[in-house]
DSSP file (Angstrom, degrees, kcal/mol; ACC not computed):
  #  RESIDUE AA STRUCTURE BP1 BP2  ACC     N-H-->O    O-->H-N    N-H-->O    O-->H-N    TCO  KAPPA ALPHA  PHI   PSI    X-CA   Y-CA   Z-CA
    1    1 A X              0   0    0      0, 0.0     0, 0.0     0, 0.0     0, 0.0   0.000 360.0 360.0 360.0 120.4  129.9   45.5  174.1
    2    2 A X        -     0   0    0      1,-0.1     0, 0.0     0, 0.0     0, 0.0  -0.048 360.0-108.1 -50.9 134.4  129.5   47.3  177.3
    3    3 A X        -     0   0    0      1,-0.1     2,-0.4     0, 0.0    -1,-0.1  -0.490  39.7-108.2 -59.4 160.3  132.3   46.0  180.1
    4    4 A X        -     0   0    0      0, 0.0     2,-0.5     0, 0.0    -1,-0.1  -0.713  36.0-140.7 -73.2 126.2  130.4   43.9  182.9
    5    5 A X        -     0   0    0     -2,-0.4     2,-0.4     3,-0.0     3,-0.0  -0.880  13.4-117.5-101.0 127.2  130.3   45.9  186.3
    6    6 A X        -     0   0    0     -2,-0.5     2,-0.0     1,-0.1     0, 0.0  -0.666  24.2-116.9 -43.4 118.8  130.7   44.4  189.6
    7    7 A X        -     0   0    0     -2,-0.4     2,-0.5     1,-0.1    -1,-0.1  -0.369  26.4-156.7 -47.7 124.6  128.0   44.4  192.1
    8    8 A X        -     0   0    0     -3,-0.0     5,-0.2     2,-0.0    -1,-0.1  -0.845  10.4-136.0-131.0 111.0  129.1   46.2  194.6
    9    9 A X    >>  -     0   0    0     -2,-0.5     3,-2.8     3,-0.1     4,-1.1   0.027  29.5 -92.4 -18.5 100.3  127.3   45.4  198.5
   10   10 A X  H 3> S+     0   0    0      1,-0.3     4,-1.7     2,-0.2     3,-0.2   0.474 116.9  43.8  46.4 -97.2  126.2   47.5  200.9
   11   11 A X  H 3> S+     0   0    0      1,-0.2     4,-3.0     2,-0.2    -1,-0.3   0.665 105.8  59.8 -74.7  -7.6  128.7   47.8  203.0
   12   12 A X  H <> S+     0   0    0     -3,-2.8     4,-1.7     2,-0.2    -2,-0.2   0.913 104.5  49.2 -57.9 -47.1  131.3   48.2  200.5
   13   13 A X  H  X S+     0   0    0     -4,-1.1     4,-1.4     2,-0.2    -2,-0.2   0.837 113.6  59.3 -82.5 -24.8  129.6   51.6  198.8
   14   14 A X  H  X S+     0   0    0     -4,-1.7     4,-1.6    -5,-0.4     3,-0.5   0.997 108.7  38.9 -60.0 -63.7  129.6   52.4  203.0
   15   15 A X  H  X S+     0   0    0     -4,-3.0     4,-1.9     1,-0.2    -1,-0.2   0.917 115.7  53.6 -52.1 -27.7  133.2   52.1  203.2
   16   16 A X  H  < S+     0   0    0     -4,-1.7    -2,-0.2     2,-0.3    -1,-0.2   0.892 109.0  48.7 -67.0 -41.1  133.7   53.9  199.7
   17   17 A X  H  < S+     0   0    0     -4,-1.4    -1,-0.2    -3,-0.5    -2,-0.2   0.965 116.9  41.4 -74.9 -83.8  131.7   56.8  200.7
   18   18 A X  H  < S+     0   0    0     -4,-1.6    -2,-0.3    -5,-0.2     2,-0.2   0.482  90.9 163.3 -68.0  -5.8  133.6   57.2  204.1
   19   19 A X     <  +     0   0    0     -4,-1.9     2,-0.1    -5,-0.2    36,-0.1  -0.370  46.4  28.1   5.0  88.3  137.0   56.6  202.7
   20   20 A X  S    S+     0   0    0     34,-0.9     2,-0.2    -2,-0.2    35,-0.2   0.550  83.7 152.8-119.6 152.2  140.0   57.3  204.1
   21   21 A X        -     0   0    0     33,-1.8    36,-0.1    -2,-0.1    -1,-0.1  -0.958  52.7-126.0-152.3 145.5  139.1   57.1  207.5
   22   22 A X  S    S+     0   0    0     -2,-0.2    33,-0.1     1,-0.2    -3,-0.1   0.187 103.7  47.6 -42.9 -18.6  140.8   56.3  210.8
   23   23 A X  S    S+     0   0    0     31,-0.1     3,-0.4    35,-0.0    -1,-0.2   0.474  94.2  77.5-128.0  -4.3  138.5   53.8  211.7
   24   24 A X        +     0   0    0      1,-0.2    -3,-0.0    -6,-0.1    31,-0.0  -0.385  65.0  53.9-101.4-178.4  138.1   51.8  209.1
   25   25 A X  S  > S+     0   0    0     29,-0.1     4,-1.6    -2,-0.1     3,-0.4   0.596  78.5 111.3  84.8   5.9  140.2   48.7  207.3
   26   26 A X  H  > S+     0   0    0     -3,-0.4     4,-1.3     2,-0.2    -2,-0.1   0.906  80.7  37.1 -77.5 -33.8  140.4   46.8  210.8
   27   27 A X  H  4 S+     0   0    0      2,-0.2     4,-0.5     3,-0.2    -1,-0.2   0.280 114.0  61.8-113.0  19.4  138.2   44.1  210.0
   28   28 A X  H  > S+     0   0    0     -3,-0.4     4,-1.5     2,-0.1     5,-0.3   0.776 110.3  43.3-101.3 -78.3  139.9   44.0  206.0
   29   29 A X  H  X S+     0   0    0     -4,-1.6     4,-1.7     1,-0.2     5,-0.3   0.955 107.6  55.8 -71.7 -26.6  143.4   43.3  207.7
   30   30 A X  H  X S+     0   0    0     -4,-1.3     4,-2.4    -5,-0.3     5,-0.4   0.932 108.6  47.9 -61.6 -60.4  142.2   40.7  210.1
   31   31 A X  H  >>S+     0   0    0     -4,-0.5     4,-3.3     2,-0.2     5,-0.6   0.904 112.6  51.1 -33.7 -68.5  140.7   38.8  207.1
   32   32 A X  H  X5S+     0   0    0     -4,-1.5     4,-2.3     2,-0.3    -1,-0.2   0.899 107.4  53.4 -16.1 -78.5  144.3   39.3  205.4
   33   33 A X  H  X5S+     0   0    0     -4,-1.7     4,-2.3    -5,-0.3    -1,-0.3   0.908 110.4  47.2 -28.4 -58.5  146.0   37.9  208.5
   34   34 A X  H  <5S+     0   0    0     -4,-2.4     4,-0.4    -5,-0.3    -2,-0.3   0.999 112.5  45.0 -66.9 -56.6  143.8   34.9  208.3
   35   35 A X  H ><>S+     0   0    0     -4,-3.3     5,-2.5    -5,-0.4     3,-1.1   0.964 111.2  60.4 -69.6 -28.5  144.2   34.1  204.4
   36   36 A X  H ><<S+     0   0    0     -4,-2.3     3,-2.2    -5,-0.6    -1,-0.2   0.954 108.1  38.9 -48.5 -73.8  148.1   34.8  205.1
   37   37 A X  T 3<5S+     0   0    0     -4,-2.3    -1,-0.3     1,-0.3    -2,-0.2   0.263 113.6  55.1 -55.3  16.1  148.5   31.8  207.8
   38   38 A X  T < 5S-     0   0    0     -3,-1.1    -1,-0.3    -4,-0.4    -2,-0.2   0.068 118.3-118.0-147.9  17.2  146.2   29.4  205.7
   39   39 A X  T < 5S+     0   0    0     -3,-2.2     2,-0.4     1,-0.2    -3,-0.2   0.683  74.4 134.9  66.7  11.5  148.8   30.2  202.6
   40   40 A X     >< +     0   0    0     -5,-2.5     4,-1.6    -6,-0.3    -1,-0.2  -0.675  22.9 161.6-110.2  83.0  146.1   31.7  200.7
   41   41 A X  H  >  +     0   0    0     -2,-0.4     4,-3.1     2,-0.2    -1,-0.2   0.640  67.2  54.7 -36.0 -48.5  148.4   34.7  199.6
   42   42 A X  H  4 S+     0   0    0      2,-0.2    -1,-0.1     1,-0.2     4,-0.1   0.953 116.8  44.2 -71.7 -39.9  146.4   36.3  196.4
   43   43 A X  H >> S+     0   0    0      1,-0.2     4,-1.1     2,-0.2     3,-1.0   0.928 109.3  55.0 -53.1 -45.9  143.2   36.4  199.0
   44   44 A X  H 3X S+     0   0    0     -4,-1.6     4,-2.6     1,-0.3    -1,-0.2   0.927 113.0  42.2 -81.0 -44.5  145.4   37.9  201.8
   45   45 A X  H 3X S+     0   0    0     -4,-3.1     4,-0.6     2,-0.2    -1,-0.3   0.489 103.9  59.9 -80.8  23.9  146.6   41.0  199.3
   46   46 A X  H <> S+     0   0    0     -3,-1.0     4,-1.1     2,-0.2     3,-0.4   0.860 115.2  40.2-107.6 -82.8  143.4   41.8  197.8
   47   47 A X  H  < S+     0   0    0     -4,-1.1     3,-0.3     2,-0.3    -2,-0.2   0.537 116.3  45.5 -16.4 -66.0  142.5   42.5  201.6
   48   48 A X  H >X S+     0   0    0     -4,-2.6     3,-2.7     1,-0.2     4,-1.5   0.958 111.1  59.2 -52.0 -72.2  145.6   44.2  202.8
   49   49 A X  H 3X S+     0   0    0     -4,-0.6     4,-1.1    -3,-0.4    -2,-0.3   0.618 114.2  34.0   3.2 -59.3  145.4   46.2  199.7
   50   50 A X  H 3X S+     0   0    0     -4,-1.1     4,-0.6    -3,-0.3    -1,-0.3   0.498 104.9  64.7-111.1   9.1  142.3   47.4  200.5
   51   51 A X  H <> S+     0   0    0     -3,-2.7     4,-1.6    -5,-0.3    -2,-0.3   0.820 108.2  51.0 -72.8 -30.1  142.8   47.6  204.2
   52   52 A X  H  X S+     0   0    0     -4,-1.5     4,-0.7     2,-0.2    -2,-0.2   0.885 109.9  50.3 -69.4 -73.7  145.6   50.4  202.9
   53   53 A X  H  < S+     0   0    0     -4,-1.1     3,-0.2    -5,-0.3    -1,-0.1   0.822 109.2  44.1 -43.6 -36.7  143.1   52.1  200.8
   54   54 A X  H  < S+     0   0    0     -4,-0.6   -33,-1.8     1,-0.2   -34,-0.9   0.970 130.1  25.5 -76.2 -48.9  140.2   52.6  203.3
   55   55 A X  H ><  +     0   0    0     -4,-1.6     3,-3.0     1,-0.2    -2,-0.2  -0.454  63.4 165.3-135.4  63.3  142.7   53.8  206.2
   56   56 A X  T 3< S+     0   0    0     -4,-0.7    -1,-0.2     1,-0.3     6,-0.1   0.646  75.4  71.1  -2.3 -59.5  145.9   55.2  204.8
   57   57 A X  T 3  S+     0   0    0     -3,-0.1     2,-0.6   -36,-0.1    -1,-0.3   0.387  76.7  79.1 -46.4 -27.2  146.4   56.4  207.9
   58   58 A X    <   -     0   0    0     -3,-3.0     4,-0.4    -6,-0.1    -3,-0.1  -0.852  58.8-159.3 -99.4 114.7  147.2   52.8  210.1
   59   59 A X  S  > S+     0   0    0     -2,-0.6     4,-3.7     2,-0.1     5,-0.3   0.731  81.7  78.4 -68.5 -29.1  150.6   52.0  209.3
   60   60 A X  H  > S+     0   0    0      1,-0.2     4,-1.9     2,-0.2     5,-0.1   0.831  91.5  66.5 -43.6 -31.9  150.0   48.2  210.4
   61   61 A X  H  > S+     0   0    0     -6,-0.2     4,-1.5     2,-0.2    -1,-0.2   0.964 101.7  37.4 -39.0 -67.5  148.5   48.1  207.0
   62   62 A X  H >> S+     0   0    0     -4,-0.4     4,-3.8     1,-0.2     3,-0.5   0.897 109.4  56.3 -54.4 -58.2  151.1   48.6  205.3
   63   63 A X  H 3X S+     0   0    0     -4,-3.7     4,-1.8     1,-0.2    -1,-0.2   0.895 110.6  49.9 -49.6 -47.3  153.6   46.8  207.0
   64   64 A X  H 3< S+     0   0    0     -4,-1.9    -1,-0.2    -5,-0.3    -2,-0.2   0.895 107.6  55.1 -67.7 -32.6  151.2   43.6  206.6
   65   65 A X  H XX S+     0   0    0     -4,-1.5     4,-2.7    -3,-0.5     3,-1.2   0.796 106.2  49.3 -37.9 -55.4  150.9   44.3  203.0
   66   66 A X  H 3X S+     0   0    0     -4,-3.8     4,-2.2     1,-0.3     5,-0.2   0.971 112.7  51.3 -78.5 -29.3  154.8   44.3  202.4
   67   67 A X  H 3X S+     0   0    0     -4,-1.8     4,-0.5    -5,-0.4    -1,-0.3   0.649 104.7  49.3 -78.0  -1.2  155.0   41.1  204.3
   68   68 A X  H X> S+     0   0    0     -3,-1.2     3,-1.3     2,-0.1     4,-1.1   0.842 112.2  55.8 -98.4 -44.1  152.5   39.2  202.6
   69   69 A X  H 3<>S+     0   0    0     -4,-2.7     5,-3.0     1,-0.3     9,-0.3   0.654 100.2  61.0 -62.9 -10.1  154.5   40.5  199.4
   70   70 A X  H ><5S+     0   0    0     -4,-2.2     3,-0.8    -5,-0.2    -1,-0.3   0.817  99.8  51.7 -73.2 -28.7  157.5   39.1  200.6
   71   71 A X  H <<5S+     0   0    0     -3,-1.3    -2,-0.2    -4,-0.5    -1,-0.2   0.490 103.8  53.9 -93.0   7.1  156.5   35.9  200.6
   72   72 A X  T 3<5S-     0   0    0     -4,-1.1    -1,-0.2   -31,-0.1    -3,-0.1  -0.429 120.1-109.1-107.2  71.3  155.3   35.7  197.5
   73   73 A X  T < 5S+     0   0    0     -3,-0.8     2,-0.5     1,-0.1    -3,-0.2   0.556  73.1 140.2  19.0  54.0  158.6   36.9  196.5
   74   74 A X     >< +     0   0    0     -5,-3.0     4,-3.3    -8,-0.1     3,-0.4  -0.754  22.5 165.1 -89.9  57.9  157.4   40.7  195.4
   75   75 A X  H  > S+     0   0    0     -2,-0.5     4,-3.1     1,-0.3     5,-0.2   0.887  73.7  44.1 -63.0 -33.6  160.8   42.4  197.0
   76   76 A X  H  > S+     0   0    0      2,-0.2     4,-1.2     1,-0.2    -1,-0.3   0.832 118.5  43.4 -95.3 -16.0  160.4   45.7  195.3
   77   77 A X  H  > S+     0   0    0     -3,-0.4     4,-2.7     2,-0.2     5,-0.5   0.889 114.4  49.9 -48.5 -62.6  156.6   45.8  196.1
   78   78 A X  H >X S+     0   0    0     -4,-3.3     4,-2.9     1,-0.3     3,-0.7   0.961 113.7  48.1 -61.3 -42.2  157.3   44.5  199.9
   79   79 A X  H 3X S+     0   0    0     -4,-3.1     4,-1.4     1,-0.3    -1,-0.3   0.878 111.0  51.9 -92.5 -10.8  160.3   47.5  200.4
   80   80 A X  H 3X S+     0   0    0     -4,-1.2     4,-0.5    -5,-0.2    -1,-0.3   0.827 115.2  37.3 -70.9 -10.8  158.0   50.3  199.0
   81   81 A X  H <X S+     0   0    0     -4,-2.7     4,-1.4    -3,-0.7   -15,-0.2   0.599 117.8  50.3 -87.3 -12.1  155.1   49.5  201.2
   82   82 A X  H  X S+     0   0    0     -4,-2.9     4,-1.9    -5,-0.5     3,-0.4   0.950 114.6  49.5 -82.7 -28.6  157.7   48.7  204.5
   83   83 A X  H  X S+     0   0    0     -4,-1.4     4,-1.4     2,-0.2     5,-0.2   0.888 109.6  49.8 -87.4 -33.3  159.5   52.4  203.5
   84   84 A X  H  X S+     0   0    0     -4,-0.5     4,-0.6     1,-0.2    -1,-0.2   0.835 113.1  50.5 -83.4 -15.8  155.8   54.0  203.5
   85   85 A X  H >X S+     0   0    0     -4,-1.4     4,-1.9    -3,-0.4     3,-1.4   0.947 107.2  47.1 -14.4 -84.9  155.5   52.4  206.8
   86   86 A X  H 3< S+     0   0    0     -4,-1.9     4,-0.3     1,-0.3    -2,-0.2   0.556 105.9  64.0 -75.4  -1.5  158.7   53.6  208.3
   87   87 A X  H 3< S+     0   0    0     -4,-1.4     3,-0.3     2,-0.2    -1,-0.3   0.882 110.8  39.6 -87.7 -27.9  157.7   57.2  207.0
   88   88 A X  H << S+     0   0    0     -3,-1.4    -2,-0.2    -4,-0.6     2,-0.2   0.908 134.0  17.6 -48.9 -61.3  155.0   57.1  209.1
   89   89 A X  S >< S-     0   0    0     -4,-1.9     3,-0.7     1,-0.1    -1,-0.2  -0.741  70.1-171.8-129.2  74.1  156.1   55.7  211.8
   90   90 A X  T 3  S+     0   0    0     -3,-0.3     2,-0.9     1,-0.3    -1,-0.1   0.808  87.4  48.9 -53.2 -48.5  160.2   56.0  211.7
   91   91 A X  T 3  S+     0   0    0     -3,-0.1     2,-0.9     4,-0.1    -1,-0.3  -0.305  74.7 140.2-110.3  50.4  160.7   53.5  215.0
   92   92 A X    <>  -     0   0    0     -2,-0.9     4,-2.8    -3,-0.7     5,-0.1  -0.876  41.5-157.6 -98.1 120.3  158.4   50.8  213.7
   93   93 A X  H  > S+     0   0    0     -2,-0.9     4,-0.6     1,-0.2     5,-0.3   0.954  88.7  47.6 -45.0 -61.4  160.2   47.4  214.7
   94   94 A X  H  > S+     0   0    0      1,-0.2     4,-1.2     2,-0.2     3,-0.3   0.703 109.6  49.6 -64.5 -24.4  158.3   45.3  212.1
   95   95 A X  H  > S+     0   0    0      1,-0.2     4,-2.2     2,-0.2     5,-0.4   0.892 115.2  51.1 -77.0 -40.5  158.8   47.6  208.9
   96   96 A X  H  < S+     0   0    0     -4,-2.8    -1,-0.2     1,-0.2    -2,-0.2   0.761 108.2  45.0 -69.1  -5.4  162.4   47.7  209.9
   97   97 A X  H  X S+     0   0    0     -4,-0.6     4,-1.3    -3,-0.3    -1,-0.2   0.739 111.2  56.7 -99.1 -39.7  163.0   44.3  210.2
   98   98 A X  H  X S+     0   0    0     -4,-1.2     4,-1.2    -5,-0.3    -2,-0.2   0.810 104.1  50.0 -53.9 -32.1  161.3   43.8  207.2
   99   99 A X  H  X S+     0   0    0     -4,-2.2     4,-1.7     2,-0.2    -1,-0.3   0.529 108.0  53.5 -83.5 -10.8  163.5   46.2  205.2
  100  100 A X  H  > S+     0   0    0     -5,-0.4     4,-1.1     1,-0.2    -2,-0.2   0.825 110.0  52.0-104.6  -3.2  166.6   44.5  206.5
  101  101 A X  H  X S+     0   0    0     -4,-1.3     4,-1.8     2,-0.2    -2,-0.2   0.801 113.9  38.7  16.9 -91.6  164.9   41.3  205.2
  102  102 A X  H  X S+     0   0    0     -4,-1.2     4,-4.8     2,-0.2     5,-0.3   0.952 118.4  48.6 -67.7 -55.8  164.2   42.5  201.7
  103  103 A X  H  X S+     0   0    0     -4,-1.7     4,-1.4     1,-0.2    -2,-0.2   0.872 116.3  47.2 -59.9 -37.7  167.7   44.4  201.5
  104  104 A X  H  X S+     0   0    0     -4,-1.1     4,-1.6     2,-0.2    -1,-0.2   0.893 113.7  45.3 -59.5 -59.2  169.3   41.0  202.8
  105  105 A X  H  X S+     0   0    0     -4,-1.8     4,-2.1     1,-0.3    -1,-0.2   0.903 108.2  59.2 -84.9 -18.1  167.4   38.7  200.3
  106  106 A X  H  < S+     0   0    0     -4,-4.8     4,-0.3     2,-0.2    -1,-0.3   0.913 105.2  49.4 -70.1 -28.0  168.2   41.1  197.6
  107  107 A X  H >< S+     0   0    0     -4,-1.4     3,-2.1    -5,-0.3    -2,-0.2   0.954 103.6  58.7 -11.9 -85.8  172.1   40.7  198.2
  108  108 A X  H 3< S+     0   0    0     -4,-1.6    -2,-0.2     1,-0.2    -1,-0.2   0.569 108.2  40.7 -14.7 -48.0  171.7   37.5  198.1
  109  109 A X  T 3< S+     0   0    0     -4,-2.1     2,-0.3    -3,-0.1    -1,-0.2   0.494  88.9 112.2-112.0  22.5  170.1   37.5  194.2
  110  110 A X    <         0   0    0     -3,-2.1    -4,-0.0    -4,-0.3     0, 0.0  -0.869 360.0 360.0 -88.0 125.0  172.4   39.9  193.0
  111  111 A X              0   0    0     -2,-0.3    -1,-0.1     0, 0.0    -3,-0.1   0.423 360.0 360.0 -70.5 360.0  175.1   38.7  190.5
């Protein structure tokens, strides 16, 4: 039995085609942002996730990505996307605060 394919819209096969781009993934992490504050977490990284994908390039991605995976306790997830952050952009406030965060709560659940 053949797998079942997702339908995939319009604008989706638009972004796919123009993939990775500079301009794109803006209106992917604002959705993200919203399911984040409204506690819907699984929604928010599917978003982030592909906010990352489209535009590699935006380190805000990332950095919003590892924060949604720090609060649903994903630590080794959250400090490889805040480190691919800070390689980008070395003097980013939020990815650092974020690693000291993760390295802090991992301390904390070490024997």
């Amino acid at each position: 039995m053949a797998a079942k394919r997702r339908k995939i819209d319009r604008e989706e096969r638009r972004e796919n085609v123009m993939r990775p781009s500079p301009y794109l993934g803006y209106d992917r992490d604002e959705l993200g942002l919203y399911f984040n504050d409204r506690g819907a977490a699984d929604l928010a990284e599917s978003q982030f996730r592909r906010a990352v994908w489209l535009n590699p390039y935006e380190p805000e991605f990332k950095v919003h990505l590892a924060e949604c995976l720090y609060r649903r306790r994903q630590y080794v997830q959250a400090a490889k996307w805040a480190d691919e952050a800070l390689k980008q952009k070395p003097e980013h406030h939020g990815a650092r605060h974020l690693k000291q965060w993760i390295q802090e709560r991992a301390a904390m659940r070490a024997p």
